[in-house]
Kinemage of the C-alpha trace (Angstrom):
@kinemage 1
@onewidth
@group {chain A} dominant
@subgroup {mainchain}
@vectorlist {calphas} color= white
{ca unk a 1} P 61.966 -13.447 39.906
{ca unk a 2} L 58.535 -13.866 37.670
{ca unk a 3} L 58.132 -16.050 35.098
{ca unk a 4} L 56.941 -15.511 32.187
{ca unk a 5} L 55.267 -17.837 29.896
{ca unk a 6} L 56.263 -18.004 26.148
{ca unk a 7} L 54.216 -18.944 23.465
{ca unk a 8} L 54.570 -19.537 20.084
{ca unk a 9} L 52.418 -18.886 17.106
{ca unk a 10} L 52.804 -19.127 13.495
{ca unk a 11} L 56.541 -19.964 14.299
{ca unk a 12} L 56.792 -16.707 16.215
{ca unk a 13} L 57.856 -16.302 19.925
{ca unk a 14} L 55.131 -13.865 21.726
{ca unk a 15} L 55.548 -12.823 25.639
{ca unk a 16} L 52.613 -13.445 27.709
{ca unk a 17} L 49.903 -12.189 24.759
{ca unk a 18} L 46.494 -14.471 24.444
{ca unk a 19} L 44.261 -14.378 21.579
{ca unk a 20} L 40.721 -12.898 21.339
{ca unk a 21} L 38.864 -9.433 20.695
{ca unk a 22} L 39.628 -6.444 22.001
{ca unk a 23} L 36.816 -4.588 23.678
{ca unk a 24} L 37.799 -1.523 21.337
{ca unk a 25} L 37.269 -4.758 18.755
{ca unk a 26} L 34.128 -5.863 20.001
{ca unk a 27} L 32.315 -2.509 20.243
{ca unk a 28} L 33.622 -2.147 16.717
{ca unk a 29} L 32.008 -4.806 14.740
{ca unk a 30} L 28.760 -4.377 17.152
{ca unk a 31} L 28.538 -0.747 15.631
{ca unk a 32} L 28.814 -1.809 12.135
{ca unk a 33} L 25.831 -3.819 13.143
{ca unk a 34} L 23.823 -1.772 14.174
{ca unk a 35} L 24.091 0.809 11.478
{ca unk a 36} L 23.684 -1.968 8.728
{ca unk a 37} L 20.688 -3.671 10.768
{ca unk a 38} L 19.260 0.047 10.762
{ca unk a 39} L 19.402 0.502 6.959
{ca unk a 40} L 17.521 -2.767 6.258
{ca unk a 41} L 14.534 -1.857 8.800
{ca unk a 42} L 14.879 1.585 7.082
{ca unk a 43} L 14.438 -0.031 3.462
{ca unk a 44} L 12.483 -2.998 4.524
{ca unk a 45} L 9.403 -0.435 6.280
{ca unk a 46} L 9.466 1.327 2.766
{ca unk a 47} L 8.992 -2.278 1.005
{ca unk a 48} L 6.176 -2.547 3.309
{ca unk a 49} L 4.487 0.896 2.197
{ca unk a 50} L 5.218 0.392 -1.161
{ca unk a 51} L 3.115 -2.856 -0.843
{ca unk a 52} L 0.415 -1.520 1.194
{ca unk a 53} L 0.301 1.684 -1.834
{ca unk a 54} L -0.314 -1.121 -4.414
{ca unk a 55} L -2.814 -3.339 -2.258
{ca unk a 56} L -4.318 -0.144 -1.736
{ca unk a 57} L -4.551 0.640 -5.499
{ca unk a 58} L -5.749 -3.198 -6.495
{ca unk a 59} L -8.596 -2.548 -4.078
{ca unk a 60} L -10.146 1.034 -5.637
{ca unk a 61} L -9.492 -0.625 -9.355
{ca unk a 62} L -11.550 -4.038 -8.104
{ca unk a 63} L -14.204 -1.821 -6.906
{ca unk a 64} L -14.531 0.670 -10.180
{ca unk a 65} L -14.709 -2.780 -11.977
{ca unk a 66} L -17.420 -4.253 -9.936
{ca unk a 67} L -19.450 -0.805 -10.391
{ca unk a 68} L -19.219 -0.775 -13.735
{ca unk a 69} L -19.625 -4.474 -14.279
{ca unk a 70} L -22.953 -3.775 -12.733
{ca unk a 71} L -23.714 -0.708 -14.541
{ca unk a 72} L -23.045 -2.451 -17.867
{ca unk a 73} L -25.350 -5.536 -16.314
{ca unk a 74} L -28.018 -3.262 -15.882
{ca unk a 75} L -27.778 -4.440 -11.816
{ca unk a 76} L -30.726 -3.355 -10.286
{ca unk a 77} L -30.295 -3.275 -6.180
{ca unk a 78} L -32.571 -2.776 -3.475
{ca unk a 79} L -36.494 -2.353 -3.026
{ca unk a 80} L -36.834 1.037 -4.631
{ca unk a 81} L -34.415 0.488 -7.761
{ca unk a 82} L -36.665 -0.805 -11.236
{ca unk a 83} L -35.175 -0.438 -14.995
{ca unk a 84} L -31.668 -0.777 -14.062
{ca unk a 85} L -29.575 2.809 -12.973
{ca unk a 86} L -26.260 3.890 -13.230
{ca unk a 87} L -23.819 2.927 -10.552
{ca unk a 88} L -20.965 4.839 -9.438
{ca unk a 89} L -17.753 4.645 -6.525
{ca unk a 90} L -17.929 7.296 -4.052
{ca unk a 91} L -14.475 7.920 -2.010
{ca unk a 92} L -14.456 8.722 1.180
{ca unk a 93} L -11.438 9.107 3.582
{ca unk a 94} L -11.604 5.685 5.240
{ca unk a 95} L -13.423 3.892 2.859
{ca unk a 96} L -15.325 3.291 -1.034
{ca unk a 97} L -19.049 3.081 -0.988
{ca unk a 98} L -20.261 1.321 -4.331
{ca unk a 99} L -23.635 3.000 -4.764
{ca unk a 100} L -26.511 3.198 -7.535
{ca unk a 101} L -28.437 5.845 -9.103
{ca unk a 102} L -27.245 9.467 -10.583
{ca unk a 103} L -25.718 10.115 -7.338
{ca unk a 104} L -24.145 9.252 -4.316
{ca unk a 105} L -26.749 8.984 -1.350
{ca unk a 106} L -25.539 8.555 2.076
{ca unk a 107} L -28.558 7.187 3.491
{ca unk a 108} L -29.212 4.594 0.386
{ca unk a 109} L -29.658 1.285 2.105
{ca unk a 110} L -28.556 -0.511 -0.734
{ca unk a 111} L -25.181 1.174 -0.830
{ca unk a 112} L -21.875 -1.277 -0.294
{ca unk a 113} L -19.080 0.112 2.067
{ca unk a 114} L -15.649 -1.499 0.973
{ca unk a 115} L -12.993 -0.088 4.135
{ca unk a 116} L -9.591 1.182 2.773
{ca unk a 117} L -6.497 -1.279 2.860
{ca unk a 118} L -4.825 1.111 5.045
{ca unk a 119} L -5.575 4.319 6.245
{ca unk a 120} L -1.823 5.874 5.740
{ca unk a 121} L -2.468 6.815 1.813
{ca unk a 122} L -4.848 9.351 0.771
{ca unk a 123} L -6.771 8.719 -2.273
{ca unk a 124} L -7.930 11.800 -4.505
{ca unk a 125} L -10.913 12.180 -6.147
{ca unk a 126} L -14.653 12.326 -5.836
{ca unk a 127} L -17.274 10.063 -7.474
{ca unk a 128} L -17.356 8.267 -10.384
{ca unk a 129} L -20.153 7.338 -12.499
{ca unk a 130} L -20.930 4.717 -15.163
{ca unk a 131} L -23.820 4.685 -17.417
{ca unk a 132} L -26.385 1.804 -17.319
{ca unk a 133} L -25.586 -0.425 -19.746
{ca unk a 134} L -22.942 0.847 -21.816
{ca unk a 135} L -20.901 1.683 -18.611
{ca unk a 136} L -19.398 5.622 -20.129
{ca unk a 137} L -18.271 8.018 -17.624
{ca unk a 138} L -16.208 10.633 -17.768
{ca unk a 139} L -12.775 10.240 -18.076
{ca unk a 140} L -10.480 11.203 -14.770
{ca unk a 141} L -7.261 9.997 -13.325
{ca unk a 142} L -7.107 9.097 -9.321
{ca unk a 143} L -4.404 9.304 -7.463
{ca unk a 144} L -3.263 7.362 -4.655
{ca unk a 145} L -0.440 8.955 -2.348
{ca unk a 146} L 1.620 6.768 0.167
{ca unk a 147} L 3.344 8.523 3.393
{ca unk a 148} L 6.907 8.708 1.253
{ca unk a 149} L 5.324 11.060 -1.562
{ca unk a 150} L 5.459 8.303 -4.105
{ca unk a 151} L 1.753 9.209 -6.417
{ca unk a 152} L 0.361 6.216 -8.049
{ca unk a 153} L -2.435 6.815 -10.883
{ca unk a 154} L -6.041 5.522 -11.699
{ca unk a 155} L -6.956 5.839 -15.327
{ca unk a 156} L -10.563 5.732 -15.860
{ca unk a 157} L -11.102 6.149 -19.776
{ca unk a 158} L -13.944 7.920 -20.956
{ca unk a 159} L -15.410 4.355 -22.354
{ca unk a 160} L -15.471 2.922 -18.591
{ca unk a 161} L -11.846 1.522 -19.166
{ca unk a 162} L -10.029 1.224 -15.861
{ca unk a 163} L -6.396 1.125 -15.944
């Protein structure tokens, strides 16, 4: 005849059972995992392009400031600039090209390419232009679109204000 063993817990008599997880268990709690690991990849890669929208924004309003810090300094650049001209932000796809002069010239040696943060946003507008000296332009809003949809605005006041 078998013996069995007997073993008590918690003041309880128990035939034969051992403690531990279940397989059923195991798989369990490795699913719940898995889902909530997959949520904060999910929310932490939209953190990410959320940051990379805003870096992306911080760069176009540092270079509309440094063109029309120039234009207000009267910044003269290159060999065939004299008297000062107005300077100006052209956008391309990939990148902003600071350049001087009534308008945007491709071939303009003294134009300054400044690449794009990132190249998953897309950036709206064309050129804009500040007056020598007193640094007007005409007023226009930019805006900057990340992969999720999410729009965020340049203000560019009709006094040069950048906001």
């Amino acid at each position: 005849m078998a013996s069995h063993r007997i073993s008590t817990h918690n003041g309880s008599a128990r035939l034969g059972v051992r403690g531990g997880f279940t397989l059923c268990e195991a798989l369990i709690v490795l699913g719940i995992l898995a889902v909530v690991g997959t949520l904060a990849l999910g929310m932490s890669f939209d953190e990410y392009r959320g940051d990379m929208t805003r870096a992306e924004r911080a760069t176009l309003v540092a270079v509309l400031q440094r063109a029309r810090s120039q234009a207000m300094s009267n910044v003269c650049r290159g060999d065939a600039c004299t008297g000062g001209q107005s300077h100006g932000v052209h956008m391309d796809p990939d990148t902003y090209v600071l350049f001087q002069g009534r308008y945007f010239d491709p071939g303009d040696p003294a134009n300054e390419t400044i690449p794009h943060v990132t190249k998953s946003v897309a950036v709206s507008g064309g050129d804009v232009l500040f007056s020598p000296l007193s640094a007007t332009t005409t007023p226009e809003v930019i805006l900057i679109t990340a992969p999720t949809g999410r729009t965020l605005p340049v203000t560019i006041g009709s006094e040069g204000q950048i906001f």
